[in-house]
DRENVOMAR-558251 format. One record per atom (N, C-alpha, C, O): x, y, z; residue in one letter. Coordinates in steps of 0.2 Angstrom, whole numbers, plus 2048, in hexadecimal, padded with zeros to 3 digits. Each point is the difference from the previous one (the first is absolute). Example, Ala and Ser with C-alpha at 12.3 -4.5 7.8 and 13.67 -1.06 7.14 Angstrom:
8427E4827A7FC806800A804806800A8057FF803A7F98067F9S804806801S7FC805803S803806801S
END
This chain:
2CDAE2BC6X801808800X7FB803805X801805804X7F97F77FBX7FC805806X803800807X802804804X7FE7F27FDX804800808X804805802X801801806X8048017F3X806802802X7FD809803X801803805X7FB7FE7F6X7FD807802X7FE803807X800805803X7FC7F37FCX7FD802808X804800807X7FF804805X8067F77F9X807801805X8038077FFX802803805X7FF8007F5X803807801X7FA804804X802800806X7F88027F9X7FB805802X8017FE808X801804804X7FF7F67FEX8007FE807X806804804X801804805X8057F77F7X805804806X7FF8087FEX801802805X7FE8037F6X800805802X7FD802805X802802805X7F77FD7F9X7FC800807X800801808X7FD803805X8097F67FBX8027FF807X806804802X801801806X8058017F2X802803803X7FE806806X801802806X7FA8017F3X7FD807803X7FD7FF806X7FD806802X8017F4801X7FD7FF806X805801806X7FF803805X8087FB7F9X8057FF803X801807803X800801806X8018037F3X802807800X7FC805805X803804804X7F47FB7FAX7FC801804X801801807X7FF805804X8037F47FEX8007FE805X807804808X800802805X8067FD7F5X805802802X7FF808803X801802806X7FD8007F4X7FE80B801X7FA7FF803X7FD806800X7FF7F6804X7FD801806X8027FF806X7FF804805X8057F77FBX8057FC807X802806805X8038057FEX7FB7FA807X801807807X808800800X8037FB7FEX800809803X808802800X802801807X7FB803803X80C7FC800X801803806X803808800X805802803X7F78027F9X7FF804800X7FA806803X7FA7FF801X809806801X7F8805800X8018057FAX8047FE7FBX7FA806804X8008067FFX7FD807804X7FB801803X80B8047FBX7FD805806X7FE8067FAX8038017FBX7F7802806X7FE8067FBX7FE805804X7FE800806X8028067F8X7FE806804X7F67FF804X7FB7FF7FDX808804809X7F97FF803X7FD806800X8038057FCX7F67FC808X7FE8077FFX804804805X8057FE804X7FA80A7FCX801803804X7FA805806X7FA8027FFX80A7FE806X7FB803805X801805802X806800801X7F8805800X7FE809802X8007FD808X7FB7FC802X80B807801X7FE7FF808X7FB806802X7FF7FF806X7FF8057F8X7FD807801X7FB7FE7FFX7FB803803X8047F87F8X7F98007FEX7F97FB802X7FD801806X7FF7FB7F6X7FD7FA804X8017FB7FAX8017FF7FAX7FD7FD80AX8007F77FDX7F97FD803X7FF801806X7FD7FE7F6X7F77FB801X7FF808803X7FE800806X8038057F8X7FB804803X801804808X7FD804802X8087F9800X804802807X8078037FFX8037FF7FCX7FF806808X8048047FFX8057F9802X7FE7FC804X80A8037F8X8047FD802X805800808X8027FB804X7FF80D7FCX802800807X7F9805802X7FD8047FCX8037F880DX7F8801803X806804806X8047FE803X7F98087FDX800803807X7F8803806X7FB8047FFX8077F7805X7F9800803X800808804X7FC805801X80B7FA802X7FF804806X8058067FDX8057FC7FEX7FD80C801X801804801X8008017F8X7FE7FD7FBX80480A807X8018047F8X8028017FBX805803800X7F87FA7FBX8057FD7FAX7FF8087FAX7FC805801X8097FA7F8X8018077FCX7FE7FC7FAX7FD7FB802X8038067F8X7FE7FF7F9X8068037FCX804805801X7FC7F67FAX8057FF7FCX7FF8027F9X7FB7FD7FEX8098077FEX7FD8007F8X8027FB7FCX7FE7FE7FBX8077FF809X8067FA7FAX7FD7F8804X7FB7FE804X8097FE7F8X8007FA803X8067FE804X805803800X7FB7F5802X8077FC802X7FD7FE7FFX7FA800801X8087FC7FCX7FF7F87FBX8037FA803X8068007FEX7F87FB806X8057FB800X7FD7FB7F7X7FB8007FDX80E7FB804X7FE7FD7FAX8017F9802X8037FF805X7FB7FD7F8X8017F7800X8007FD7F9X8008027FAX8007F9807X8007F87FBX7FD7FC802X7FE7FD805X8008017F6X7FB7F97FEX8057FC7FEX8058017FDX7FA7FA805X8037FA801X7FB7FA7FCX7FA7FF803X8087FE7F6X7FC7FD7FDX8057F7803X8057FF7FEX7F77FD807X8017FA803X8027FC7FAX8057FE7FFX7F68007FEX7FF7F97FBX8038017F9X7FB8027FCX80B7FE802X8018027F9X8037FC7FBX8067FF801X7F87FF7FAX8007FD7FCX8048017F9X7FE8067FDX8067F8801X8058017F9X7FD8077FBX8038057FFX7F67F87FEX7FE8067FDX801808802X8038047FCX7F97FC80BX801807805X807801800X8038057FFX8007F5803X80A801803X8038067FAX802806801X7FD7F57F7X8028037F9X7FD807803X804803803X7F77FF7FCX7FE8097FFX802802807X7FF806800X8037F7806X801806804X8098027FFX8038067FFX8017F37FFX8078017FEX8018067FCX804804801X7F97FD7FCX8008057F9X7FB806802X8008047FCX7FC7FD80AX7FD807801X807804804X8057FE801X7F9807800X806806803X7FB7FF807X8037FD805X7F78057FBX7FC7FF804X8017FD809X801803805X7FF7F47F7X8007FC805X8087FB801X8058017FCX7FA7FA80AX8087FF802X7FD7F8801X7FB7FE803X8097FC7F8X8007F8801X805800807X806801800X7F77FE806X8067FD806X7FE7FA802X7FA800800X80A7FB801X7FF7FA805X7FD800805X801804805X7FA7F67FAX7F8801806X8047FF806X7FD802805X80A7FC7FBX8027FF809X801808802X800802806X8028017F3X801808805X7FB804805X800802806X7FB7FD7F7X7F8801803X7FD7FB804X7FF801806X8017FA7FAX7FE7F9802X8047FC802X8017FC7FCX80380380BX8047FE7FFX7FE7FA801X7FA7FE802X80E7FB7FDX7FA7F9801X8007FD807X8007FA801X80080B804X7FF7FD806X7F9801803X7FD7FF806X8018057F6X7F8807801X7FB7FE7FAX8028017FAX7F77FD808X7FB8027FDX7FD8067FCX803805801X7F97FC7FBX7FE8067FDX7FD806807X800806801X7FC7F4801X7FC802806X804802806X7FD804804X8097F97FDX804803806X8048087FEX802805803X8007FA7F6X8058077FDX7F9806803X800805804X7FB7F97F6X7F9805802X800803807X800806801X7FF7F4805X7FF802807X806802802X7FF803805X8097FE7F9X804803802X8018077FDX802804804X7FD7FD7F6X7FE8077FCX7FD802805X803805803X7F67FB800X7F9804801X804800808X7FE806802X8057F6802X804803805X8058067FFX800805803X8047FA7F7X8058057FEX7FD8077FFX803805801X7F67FA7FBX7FD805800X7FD806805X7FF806800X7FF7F5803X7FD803809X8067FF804X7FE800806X8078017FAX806804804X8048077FBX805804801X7F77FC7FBX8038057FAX7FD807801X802806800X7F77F6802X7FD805802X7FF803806X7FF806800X8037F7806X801802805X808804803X802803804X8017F97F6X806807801X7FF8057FEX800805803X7FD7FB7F6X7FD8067FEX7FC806803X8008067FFX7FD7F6807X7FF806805X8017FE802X7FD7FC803X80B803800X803800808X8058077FCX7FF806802X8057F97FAX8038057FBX7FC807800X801804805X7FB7FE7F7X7FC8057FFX7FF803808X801806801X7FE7F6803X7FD804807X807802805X800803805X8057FA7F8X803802805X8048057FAX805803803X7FB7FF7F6X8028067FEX7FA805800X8008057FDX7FB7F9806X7FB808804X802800806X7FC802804X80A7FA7FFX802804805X7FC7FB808X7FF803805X8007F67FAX7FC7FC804X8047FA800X7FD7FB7FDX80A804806X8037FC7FFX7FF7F9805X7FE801806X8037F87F7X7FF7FB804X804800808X805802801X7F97FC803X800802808X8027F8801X7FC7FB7FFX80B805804X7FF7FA805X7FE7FF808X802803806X7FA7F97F9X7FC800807X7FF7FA804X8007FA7FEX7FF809809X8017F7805X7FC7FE7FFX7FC8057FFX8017F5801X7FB7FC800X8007FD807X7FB7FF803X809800801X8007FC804X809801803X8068007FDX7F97FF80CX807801803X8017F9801X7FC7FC7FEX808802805X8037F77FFX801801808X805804802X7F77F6803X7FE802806X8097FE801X8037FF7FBX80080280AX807800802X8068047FCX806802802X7F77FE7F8X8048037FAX804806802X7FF802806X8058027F4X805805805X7FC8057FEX803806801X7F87FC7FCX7FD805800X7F8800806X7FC8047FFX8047F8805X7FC7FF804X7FE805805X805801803X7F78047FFX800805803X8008057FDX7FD804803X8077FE7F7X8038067FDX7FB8027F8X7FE8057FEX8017F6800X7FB7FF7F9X7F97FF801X7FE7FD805X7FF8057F8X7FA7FC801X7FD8017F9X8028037FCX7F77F7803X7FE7FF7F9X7FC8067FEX7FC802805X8048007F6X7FF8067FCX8058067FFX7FF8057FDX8077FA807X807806800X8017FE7F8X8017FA7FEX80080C7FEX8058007F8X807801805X803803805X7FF7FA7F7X808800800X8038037FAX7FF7FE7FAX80580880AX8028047FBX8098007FDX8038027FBX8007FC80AX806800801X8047FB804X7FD7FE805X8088007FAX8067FB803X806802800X8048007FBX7FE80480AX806804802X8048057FBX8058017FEX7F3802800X8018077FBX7FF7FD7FAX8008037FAX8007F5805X7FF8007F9X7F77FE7FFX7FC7FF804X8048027F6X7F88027FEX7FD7F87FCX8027FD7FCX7F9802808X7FD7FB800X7F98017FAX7FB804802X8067F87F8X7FD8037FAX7FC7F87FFX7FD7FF7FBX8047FD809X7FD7F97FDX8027FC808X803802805X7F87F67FAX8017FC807X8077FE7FDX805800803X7FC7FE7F7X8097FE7FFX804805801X8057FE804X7FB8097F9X803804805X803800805X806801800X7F57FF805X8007FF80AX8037FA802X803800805X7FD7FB7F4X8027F8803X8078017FEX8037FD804X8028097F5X8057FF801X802807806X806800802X7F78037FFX805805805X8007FD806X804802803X7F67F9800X8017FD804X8057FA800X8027FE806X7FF7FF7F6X8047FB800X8088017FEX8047FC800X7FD80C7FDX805803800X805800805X8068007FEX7F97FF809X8027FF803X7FF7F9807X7FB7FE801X80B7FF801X7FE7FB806X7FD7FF804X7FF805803X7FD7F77FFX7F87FF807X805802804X8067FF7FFX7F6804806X803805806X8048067FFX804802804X7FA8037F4X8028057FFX7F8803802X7FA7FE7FEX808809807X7FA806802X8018037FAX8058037FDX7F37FC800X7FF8037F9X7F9806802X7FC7FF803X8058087FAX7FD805800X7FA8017FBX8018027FAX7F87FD80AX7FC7FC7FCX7FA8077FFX7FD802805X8028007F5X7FE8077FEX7F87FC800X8007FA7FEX7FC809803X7F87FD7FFX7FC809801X802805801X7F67F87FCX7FB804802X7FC7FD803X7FF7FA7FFX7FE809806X7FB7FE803X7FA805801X801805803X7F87FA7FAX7FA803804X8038067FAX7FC8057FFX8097FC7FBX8008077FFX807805801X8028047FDX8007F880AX805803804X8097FD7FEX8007FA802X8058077FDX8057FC7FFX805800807X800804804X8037F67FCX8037FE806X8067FA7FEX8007FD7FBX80280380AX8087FA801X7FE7FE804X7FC803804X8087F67FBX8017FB803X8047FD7FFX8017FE7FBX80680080CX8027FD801X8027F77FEX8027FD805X7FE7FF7F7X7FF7FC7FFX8077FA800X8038017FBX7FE7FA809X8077FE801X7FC7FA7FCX7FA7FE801X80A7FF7F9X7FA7F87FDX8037FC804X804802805X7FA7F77F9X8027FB803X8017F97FAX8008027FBX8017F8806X8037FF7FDX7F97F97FDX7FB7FE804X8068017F6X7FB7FA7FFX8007FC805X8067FE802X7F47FF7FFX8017F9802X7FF7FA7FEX7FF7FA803X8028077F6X8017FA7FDX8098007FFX8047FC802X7FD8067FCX8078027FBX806802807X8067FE7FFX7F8805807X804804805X8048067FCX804803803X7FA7FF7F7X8058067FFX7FE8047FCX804805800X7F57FC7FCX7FE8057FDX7FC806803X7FA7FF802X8088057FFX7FD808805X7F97FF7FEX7FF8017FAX7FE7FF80AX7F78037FFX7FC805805X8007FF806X7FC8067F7X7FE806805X7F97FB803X7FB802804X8057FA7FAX7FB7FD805X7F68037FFX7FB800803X8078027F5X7F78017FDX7FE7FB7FAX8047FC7FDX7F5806802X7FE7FD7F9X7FD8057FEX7FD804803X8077FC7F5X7FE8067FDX7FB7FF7F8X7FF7FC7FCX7FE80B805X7FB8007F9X8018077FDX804803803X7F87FF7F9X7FF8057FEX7FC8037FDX7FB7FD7FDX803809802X7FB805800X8008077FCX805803800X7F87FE7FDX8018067FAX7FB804801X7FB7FE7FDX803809807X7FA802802X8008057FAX8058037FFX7F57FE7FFX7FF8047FAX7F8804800X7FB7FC802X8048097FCX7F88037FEX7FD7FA7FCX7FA801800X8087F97FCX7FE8007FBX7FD7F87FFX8047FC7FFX7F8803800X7FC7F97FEX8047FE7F7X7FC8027FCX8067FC803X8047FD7F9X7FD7FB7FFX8007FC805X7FD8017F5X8007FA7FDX8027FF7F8X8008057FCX8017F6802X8027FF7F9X7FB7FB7FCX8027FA802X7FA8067F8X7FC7FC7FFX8018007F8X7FE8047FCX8077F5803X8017FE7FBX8007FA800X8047FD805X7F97FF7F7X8007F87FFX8007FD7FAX7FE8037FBX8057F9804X8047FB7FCX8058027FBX8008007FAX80480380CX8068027FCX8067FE808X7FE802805X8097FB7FAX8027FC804X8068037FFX8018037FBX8057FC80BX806800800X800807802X7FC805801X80D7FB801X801808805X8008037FBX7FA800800X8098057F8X8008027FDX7FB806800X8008047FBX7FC7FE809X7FC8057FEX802805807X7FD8067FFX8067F9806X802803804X8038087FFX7FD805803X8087FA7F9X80180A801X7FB8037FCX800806800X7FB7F97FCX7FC8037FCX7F9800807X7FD805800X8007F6805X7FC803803X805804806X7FD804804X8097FB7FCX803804806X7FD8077FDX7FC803803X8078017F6X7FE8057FEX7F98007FDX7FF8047FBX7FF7F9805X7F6802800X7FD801809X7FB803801X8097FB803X7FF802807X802806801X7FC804802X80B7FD7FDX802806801X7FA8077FDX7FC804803X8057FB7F6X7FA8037FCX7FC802802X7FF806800X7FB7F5804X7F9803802X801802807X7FB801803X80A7FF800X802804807X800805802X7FE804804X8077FD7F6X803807800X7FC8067FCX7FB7FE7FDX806809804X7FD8047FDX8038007F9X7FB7FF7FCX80B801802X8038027FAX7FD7F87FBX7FE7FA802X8038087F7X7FE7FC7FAX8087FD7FFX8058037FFX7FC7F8801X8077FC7FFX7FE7FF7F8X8048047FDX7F87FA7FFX8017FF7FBX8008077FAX8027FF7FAX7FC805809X8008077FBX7FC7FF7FCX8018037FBX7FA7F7805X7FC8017FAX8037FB7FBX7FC7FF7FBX80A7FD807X8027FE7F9X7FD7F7803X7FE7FE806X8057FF7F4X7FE7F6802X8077FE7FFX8048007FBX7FD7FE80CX8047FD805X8017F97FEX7FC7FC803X8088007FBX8007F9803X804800803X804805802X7FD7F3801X8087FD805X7FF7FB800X7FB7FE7FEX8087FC805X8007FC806X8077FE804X805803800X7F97F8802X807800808X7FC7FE806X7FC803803X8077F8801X7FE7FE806X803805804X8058037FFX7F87FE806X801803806X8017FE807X7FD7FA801X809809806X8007FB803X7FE806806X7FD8057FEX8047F9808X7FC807806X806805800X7FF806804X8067F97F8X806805802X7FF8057F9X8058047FEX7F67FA7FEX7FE8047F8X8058007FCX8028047FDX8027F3804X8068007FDX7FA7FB7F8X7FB7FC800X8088077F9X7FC7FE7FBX8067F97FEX806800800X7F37FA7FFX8057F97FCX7FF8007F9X7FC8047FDX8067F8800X7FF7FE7F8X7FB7FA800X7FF7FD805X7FF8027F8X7FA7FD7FBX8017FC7FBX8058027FDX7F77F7801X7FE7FE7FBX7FC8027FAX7FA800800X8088027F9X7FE8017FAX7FF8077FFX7FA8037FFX80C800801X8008067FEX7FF8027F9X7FE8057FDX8047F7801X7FE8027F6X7FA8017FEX7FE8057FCX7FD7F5807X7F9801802X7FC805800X7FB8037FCX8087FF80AX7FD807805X8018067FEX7FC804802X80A7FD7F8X8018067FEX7FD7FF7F9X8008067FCX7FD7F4802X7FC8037FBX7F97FE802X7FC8017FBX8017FE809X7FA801804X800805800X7FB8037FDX80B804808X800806801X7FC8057FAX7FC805801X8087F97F9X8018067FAX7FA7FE7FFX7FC8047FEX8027F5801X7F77FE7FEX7FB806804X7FC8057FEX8067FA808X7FC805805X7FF8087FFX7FC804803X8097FD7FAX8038087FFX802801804X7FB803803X80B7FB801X806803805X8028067FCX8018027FAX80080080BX8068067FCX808802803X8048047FFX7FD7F4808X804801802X8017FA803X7FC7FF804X8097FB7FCX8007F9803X805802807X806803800X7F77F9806X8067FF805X8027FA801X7FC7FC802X8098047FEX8057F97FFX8047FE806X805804801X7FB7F7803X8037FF804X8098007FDX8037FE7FBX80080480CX8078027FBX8047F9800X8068007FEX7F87FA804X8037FB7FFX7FD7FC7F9X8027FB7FDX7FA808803X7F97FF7F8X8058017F8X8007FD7FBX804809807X8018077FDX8047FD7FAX7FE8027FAX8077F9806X8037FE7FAX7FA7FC7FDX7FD8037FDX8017F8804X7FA7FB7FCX7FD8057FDX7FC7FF7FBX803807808X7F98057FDX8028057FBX7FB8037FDX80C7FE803X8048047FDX8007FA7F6X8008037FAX7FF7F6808X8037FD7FBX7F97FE7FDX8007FD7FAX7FC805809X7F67FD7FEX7FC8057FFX7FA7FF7FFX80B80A801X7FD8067FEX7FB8017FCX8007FE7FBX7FB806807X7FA8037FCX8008057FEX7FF805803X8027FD7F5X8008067FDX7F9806806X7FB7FD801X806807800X7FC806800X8027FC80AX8067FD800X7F9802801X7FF7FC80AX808804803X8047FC802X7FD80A7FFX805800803X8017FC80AX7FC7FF804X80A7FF7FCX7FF7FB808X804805804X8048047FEX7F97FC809X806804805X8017FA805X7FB7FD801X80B802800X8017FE807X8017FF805X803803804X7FA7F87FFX7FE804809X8037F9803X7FD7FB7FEX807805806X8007FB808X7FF801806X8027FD805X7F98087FCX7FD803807X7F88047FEX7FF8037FBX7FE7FC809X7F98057FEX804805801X8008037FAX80480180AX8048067FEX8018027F8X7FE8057FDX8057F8802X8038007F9X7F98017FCX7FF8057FDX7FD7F6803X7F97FF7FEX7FC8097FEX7FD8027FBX80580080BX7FE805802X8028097FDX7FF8067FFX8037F6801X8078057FDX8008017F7X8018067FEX7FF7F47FFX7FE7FF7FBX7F88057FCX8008057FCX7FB7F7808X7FC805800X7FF805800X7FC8027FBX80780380AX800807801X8038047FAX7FE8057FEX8097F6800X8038017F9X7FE8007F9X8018047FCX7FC7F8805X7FB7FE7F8X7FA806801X8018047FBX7FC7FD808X7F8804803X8038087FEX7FC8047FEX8097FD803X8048077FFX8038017FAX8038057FFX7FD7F67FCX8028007F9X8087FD802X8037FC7FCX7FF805808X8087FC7FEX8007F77FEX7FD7FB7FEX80A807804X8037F67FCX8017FC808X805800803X7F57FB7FFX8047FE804X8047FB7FFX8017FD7FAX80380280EX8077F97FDX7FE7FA7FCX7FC7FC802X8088047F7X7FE7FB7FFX8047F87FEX8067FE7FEX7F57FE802X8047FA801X8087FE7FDX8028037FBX8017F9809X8078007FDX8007F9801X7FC7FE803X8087FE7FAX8037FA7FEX8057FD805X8017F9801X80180C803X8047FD805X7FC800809X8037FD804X
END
């Protein structure tokens, strides 16, 4: 009887080792929870978030808040049970964040890229809605080339036979709009001054058939203004239209926020066309944690965020900072701005 005893107390034992053991075991799971939120008006360690070195910047009574997610990597059965069951947080497969062709350390160093082009749309956007818009310019004439003589480096290129040149892809399709050996009327400034040019292209020399005006081009954005952005360890494009309007904001004379707390998120592209995002259920309860008093949603966000709704958090819609924009001005004046739809 005792043998037999002692064989019961053991296998319980080892059960419970088992079990132990099991609800600790790493899952290929993550868990996504709401992260902090950031005041782009305001500061992070002590530093204003958006740094204007050079010209003159306004104050603000409200906030814009961009929001994020924590991303918990290593998660284990116990933790799985309680985020299953919070409203909170989201169980997704570690491949959606991680995928398996990619390290943790490669996703990170791809994020913190995403991040640092988010921001730099962020001010390519804002300065060219203060009226500072991006400029295509020669870098260089291509010696024999068919703009040889007629271009030279440093001319903006404004025009290709009345049509308007908004980007180097632009120029590349109104130039190649037509066949090598069409005389293309080539709109530039020079010194200040605007002028034509005559330009017949010519034909690649690799290929024999694709029209080329015979420059290398770059581009330039002249503005009063030194811009920086000093945010660290937070990753990926998603905070894009929310520093677009925190740029906008301390530029400008007027208060975008009217006083109230602002959230959003939405990548941005240089055309201030707004993208959708990862972990919007998250972000909008990060938002109401923070005292928003108004969420912007990207409009292809708008059904997932419609179905992950936060009592008190009204959402407006936006697919352009225009819209963005707009929104704002509507909210700050007591109306209803657009709000999110399903479709």
């Amino acid at each position: 009887m005792r043998r037999r005893g002692v064989t019961v107390i053991l296998g319980a034992l080892l059960t419970a080792l088992l079990a132990v053991g099991v609800m600790a075991a790493p899952l290929p799971y993550v868990v996504l929870k709401p992260g902090p939120t950031v005041n782009t008006l305001g500061t992070a360690d002590g530093k204003d978030v958006i740094q204007v070195k050079k010209g003159e910047t306004s104050t603000s009574t409200g906030q814009l808040r961009l929001t994020t997610v924590n991303v918990q990597s290593q998660v284990e059965l116990v933790w799985a049970i309680g985020s299953w069951f919070s409203r909170k947080d989201a169980v997704v497969p570690r491949e959606l964040i991680y995928p398996p062709n990619q390290t943790e350390k490669q996703v990170e160093q791809e994020n913190a890229q995403e991040w640092t082009e988010s921001q730099q749309s962020a001010v390519t956007v804002a300065l060219t809605k203060l009226g500072y818009p991006v400029q295509t310019v020669v870098q260089s004439v291509t010696a024999g080339g068919a703009a040889t003589g007629l271009l030279q480096a440093n001319d903006v290129i404004t025009t290709i036979d009345g049509g308007k040149v908004t980007d180097p892809g632009k120029l590349t399709d109104l130039v190649q709009a037509k066949p090598a050996g069409t005389a293309l009327a080539v709109g530039y400034t020079r010194g200040g001054k605007a002028g034509t040019a005559t330009v017949t292209t010519k034909a690649d020399a690799k290929d024999g058939k694709t029209p080329r005006l015979g420059v290398q081009i770059t581009t330039k954005q002249p503005s009063p203004y030194d811009i920086h952005i000093d945010l660290d360890k937070i990753g990926g494009p998603s905070a894009g239209l929310m520093f677009t309007l925190g740029i906008l904001d301390k530029l400008e004379p007027a208060d975008l926020t009217g006083g109230k707390i602002i959230a959003g998120t939405g990548t941005i592209d240089d055309g201030g066309n707004v993208g959708p995002i990862g972990g919007i259920p998250q972000k909008l309860v990060g938002a109401k944690s923070a005292g928003a008093q108004i969420f912007l949603v990207p409009k292809d966000n708008c059904a997932e965020a419609l179905q992950n709704a936060v009592p008190g958090l009204p959402m407006a819609e936006v697919a352009n900072v225009d819209d963005a924009l707009t929104a704002l001005k509507t909210f700050t004046s007591g109306g209803t701005p657009k709000p999110c739809s399903a479709s």
